[in-house]
C-alpha positions as CSV (number, residue, x, y, z in Angstrom):
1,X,2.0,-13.6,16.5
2,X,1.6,-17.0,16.6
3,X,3.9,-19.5,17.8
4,X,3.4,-21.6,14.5
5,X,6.4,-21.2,12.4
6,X,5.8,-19.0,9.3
7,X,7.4,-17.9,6.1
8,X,6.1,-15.3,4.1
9,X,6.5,-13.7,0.8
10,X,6.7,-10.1,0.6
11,X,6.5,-8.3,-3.0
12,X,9.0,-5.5,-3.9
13,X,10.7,-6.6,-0.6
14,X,13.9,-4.1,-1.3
15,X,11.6,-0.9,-1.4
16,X,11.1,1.5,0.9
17,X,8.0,-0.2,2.7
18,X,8.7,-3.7,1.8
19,X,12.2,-3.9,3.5
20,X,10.7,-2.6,6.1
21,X,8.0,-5.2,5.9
22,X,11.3,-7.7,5.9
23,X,12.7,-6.8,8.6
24,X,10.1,-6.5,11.1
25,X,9.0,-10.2,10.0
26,X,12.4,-11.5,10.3
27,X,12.2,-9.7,14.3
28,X,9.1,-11.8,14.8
29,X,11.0,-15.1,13.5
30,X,9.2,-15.5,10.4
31,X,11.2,-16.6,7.7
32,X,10.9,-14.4,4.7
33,X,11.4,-14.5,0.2
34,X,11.5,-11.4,-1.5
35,X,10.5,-11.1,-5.1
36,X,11.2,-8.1,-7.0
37,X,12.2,-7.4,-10.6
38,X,15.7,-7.2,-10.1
39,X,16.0,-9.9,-7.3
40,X,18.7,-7.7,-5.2
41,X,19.3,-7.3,-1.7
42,X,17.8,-4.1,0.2
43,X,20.7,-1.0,0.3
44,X,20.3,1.6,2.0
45,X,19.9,5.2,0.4
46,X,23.5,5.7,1.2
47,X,24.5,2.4,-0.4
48,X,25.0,0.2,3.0
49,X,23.1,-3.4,2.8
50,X,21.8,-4.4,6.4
51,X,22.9,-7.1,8.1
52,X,19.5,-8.6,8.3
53,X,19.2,-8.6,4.8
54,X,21.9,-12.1,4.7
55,X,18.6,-13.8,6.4
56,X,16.0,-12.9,3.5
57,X,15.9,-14.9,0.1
58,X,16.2,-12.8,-2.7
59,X,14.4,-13.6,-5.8
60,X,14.2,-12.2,-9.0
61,X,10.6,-12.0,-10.8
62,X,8.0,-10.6,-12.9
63,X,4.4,-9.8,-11.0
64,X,3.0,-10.2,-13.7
65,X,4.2,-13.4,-14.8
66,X,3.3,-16.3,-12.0
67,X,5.6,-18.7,-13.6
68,X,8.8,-16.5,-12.3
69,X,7.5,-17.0,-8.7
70,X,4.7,-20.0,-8.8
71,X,7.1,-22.2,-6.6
72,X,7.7,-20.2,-3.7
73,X,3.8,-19.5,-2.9
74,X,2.6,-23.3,-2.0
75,X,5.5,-22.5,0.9
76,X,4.2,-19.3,2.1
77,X,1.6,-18.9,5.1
78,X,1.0,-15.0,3.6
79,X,1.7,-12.8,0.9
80,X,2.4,-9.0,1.5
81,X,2.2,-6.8,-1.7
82,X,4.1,-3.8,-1.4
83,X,5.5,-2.3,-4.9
84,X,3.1,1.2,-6.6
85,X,4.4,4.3,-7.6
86,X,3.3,8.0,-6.8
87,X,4.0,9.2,-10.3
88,X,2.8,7.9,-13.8
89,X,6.4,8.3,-15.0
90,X,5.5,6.6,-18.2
91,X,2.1,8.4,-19.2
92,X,3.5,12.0,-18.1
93,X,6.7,11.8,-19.4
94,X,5.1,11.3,-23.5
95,X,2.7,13.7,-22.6
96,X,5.8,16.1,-21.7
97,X,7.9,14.9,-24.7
98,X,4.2,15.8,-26.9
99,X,4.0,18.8,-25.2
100,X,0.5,17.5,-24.1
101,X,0.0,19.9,-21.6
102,X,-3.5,19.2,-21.3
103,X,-3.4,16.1,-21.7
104,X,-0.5,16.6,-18.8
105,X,-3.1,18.7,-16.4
106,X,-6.1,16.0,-16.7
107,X,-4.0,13.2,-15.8
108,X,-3.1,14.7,-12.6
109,X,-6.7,15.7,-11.7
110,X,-7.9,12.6,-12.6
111,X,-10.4,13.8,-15.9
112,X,-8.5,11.8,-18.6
113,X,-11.0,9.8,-21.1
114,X,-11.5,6.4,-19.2
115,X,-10.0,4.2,-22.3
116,X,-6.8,6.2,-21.5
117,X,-6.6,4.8,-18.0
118,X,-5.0,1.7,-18.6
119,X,-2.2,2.7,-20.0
120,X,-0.2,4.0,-17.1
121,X,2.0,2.4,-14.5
122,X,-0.7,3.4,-11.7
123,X,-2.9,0.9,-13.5
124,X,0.2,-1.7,-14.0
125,X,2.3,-1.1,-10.7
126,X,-0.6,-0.7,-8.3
127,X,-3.2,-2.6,-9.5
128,X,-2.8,-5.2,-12.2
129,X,0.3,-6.7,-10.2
130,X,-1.5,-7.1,-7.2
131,X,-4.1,-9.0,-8.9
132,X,-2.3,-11.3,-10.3
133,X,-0.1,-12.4,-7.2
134,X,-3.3,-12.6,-5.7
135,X,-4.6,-15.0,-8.4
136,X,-1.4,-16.9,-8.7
137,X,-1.4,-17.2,-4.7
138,X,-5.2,-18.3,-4.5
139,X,-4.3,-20.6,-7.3
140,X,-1.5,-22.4,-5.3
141,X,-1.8,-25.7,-3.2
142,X,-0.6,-24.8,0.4
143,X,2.1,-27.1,1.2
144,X,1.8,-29.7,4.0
145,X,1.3,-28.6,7.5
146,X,0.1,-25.1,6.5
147,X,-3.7,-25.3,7.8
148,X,-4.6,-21.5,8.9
149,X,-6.3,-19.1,6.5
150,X,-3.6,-17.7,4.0
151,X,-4.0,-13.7,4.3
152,X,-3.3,-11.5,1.1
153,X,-2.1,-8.1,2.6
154,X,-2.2,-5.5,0.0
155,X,-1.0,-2.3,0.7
156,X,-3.2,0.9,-0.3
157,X,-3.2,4.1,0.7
158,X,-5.3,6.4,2.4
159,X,-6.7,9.5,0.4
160,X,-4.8,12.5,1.1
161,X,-2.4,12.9,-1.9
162,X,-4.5,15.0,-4.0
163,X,-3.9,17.6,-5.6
164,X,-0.4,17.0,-5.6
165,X,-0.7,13.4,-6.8
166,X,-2.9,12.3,-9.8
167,X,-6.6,10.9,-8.7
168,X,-5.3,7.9,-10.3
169,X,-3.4,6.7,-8.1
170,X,-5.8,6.0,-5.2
171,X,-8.3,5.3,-7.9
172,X,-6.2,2.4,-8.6
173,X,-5.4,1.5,-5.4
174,X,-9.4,1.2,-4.6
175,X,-10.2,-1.2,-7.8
176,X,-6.9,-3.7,-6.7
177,X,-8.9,-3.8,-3.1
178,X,-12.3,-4.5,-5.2
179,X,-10.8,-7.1,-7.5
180,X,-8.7,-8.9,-4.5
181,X,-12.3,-8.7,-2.5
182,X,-14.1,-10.6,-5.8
183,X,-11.2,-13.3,-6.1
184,X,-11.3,-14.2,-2.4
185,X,-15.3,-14.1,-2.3
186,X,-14.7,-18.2,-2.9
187,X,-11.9,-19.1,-1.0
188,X,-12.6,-19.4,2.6
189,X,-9.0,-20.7,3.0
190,X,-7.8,-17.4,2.1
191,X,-8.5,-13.2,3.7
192,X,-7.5,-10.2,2.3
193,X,-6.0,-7.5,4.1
194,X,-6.3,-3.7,3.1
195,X,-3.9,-1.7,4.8
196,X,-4.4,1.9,4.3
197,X,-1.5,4.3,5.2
198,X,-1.6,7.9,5.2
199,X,1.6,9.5,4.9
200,X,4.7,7.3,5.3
201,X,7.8,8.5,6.7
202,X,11.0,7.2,8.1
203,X,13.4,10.0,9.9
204,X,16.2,8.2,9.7
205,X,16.0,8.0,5.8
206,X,14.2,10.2,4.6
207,X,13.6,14.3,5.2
208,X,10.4,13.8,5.8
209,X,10.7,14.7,10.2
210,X,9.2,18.7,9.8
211,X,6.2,18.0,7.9
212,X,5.3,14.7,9.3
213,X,5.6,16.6,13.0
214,X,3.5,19.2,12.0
215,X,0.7,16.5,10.6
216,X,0.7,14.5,13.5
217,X,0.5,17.9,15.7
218,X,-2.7,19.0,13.0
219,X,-4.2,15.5,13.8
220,X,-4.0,15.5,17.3
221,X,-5.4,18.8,17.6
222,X,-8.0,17.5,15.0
223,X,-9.0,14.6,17.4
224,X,-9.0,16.4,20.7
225,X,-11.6,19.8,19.8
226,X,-15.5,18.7,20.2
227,X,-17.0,17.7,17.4
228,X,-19.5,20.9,17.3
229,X,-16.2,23.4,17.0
230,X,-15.7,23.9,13.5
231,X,-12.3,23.2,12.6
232,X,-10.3,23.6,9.0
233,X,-10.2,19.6,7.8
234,X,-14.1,19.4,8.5
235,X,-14.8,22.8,7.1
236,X,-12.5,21.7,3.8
237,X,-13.9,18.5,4.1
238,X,-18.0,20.0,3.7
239,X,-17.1,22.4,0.8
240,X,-15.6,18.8,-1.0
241,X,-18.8,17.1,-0.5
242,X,-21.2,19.7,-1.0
243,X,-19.8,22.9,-3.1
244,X,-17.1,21.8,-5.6
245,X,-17.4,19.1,-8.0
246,X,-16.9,15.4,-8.2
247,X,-13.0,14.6,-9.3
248,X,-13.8,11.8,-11.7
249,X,-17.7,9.9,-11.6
250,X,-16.5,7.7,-8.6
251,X,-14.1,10.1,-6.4
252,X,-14.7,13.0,-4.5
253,X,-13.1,16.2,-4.9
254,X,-9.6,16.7,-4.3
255,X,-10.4,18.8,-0.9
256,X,-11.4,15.6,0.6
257,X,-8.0,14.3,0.2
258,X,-6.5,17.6,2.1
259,X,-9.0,17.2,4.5
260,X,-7.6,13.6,5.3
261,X,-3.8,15.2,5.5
262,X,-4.7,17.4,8.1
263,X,-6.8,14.9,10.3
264,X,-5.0,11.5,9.7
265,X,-1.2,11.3,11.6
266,X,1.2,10.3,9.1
267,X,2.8,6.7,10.1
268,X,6.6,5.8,10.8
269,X,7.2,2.9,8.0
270,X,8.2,0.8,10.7
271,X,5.3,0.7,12.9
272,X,3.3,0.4,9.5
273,X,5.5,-3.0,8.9
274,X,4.7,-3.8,12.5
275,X,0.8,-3.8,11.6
276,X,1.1,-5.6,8.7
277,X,3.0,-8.7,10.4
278,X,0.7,-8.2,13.5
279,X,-2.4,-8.7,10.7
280,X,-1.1,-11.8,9.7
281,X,-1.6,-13.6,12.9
282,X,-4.2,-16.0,12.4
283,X,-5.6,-15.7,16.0
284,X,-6.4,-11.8,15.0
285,X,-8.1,-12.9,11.7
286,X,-8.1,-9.4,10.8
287,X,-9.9,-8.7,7.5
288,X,-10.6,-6.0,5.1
289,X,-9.2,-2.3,4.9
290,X,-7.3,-1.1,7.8
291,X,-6.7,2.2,8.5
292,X,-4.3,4.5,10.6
293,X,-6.2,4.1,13.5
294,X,-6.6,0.6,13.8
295,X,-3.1,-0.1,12.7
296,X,-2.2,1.7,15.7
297,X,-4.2,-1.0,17.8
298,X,-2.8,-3.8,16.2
299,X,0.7,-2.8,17.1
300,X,0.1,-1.5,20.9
């Protein structure tokens, strides 16, 4: 990292990626603000609140409304957007109360009539509040004596939820990266940064240790056959391209996505918090989407 003092501004900084996020910046000596909608510090999911968390501002604020956070950004060398969610609580749960069932089963496969989309929290939470941070934050005047190019990091996801989890949500996920792409097209002054995790886990919190193990063992035998010995992720992953149908006009079946699970090591939330601060030195200039693999890199 550089030596140039920083201060950052990470979104949803008391979630599950974005205290993580916190407190690896905070290791590095970058000063940090955390907005969030209810402005409180990170506790822990037994109820503890970390020491570290006395050194992080807590703010309370709406993504969606710049006003609520419009002062903090001219301050900030970086923004780091970290809220989503997994489940379209809001969209599935009226379906369920309708008894919608099929209406229930095409939203999680990802066939629901495209006019419908935007009424979920996938579109809200991981898409529309990313794009406008990232217009409020290309909109702001960078405060005296910050000179380097300000990097957007969005975080995305890698595709290997499906079927479990809707198509929408990395559908989602993809058109924030497009749109963030387009705003910075025009500002030199400014990157964006795509990290894409695969499956995020955290031992200590979460009992997540068994099937993360057995991933990272599938991906490391995955990695070390020759690519002429047919193994299961490439066989699911030919039938996905070339036998079974398109999810939605722009995403490829959900086998893909399993394929990806079994050939992609999950990631430890902290080192994924150590790639994201390591992106945001300027001397990297790292750019774009960045996957598993070279988020390993960046932290070595």
């Amino acid at each position: 990292m550089s030596t140039i003092a920083q201060k950052i501004l990470v979104v949803g900084g008391n979630g599950f990626v974005g205290s993580a996020v916190c407190k690896a910046a905070l290791a590095r000596g970058i000063e940090v603000t955390s907005v969030s909608s209810s402005g409180m510090p990170y506790r822990t999911p037994k109820g503890h609140t970390p020491d570290w968390t006395e050194k992080v501002e807590w703010r309370k604020a709406d993504a969606m409304i710049p006003d609520t956070y419009a002062d903090i950004l001219p301050g900030v060398n970086a923004v780091v957007h970290t809220i989503g969610t997994l489940l379209d609580n809001i969209q599935r749960n009226k379906q369920f109360h309708d008894k919608d069932f099929v209406g229930l089963l095409k939203s999680i496969t990802g066939i629901s009539p495209v006019e419908a989309r935007h009424l979920g929290a996938y579109e809200k939470l991981n898409r529309d509040t990313a794009i406008r941070m990232c217009e409020a934050f290309i909109a702001s005047k960078p405060a005296q004596g910050i000179t380097h190019v300000r990097p957007f990091v969005y975080v995305s996801a890698e595709d290997f939820h499906r079927p479990a989890i809707s198509v929408r949500y990395l559908e989602t996920k993809l058109e924030a990266e497009r749109k963030i792409d387009e705003i910075m097209k025009d500002h030199p002054q400014y990157r964006a940064v795509h990290v894409r995790p695969s499956m995020i886990y955290d031992p200590e919190t979460r009992p997540m240790t068994i099937p993360a193990n057995f991933l990272t063992f599938s991906a490391w035998m995955h990695a070390a056959m020759p690519s002429f010995v047919p193994m299961p992720a490439s066989v699911i992953h030919w039938l996905g391209t070339r036998v079974f149908p398109k999810a939605t006009e722009q995403t490829p079946s959900a086998l893909v996505s399993v394929a990806t699970l079994l050939s992609v090591p999950p990631i430890r939330v902290d080192h994924l918090a150590e790639a994201i601060c390591a992106s945001l030195d300027p001397a990297k200039n790292i750019r774009g989407p960045v996957n598993v693999r070279a988020m390993r890199e960046l932290i070595r």
